[in-house]
C-alpha positions in Angstrom: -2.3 27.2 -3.4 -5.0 26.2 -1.1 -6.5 23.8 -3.9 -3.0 21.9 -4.4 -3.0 21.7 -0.7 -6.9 20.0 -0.6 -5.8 18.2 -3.0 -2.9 16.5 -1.7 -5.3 16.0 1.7 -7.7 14.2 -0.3 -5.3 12.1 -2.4 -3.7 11.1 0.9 -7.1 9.7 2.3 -7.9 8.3 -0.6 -4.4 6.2 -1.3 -5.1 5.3 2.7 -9.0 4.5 1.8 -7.8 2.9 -1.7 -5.4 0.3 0.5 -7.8 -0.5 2.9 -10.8 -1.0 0.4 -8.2 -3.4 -1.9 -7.1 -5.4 1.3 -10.7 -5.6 2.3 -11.7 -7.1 -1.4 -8.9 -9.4 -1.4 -10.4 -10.8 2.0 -14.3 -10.6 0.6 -12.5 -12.8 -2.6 -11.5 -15.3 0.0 -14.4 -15.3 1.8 -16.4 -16.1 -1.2 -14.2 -18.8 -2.1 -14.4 -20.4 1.3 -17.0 -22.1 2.9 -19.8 -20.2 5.1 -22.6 -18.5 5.4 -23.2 -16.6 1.9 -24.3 -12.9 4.2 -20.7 -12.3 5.5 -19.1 -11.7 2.2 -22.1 -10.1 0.4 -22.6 -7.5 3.5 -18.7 -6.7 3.2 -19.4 -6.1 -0.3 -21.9 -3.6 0.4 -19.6 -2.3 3.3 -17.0 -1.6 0.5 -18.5 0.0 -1.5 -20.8 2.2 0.5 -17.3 3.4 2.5 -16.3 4.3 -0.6 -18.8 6.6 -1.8 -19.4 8.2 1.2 -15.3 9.2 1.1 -15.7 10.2 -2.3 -18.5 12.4 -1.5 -16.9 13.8 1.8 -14.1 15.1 -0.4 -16.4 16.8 -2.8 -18.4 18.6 0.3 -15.0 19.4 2.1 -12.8 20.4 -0.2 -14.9 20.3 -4.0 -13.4 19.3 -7.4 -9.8 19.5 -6.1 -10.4 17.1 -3.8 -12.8 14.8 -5.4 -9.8 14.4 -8.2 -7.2 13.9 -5.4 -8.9 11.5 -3.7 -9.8 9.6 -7.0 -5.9 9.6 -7.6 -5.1 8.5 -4.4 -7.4 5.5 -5.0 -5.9 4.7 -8.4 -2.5 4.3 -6.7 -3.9 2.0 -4.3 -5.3 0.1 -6.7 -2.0 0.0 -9.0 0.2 -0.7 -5.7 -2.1 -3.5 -4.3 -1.9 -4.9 -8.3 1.7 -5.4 -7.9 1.3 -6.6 -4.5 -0.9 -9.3 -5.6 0.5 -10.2 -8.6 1.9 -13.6 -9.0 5.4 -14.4 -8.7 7.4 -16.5 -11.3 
């Protein structure tokens, strides 16, 4: 019972990590797109993807397996919600 409840705790961060990583991508796309210095995008790049390692490897120290997979499900939903978000209109 304890693992389902890590589990839904970690799948929670991660669908709240997952959103804020996708919205933060969608603004690194435009950022590459539009004129600028070529640092800013690349060190939100590396801002991504560093923020999301270190919440995947929180939720392995805090709360093991259970929550590692939680979290990683909660990212996939973020990912599949900010797909259809995105995705272009007829």
């Amino acid at each position: 019972m304890i693992m389902l409840a890590e589990a839904t705790a970690a799948a929670a961060a991660g669908l709240l990590a997952g959103g804020l990583f996708f919205l933060a991508m969608r603004h690194n796309a435009e950022m590459y797109l539009s004129g600028g210095p070529a640092w800013r995008p690349a060190v939100l790049h590396l801002a991504r993807l560093l923020l999301l390692g270190a919440l995947l490897v929180a939720a392995v120290r805090v709360a093991g397996g259970a929550g590692l997979l939680g979290a990683f499900a909660g990212f996939l939903a973020a990912r599949s919600l900010a797909l259809r978000a995105w995705r272009p209109q007829p």
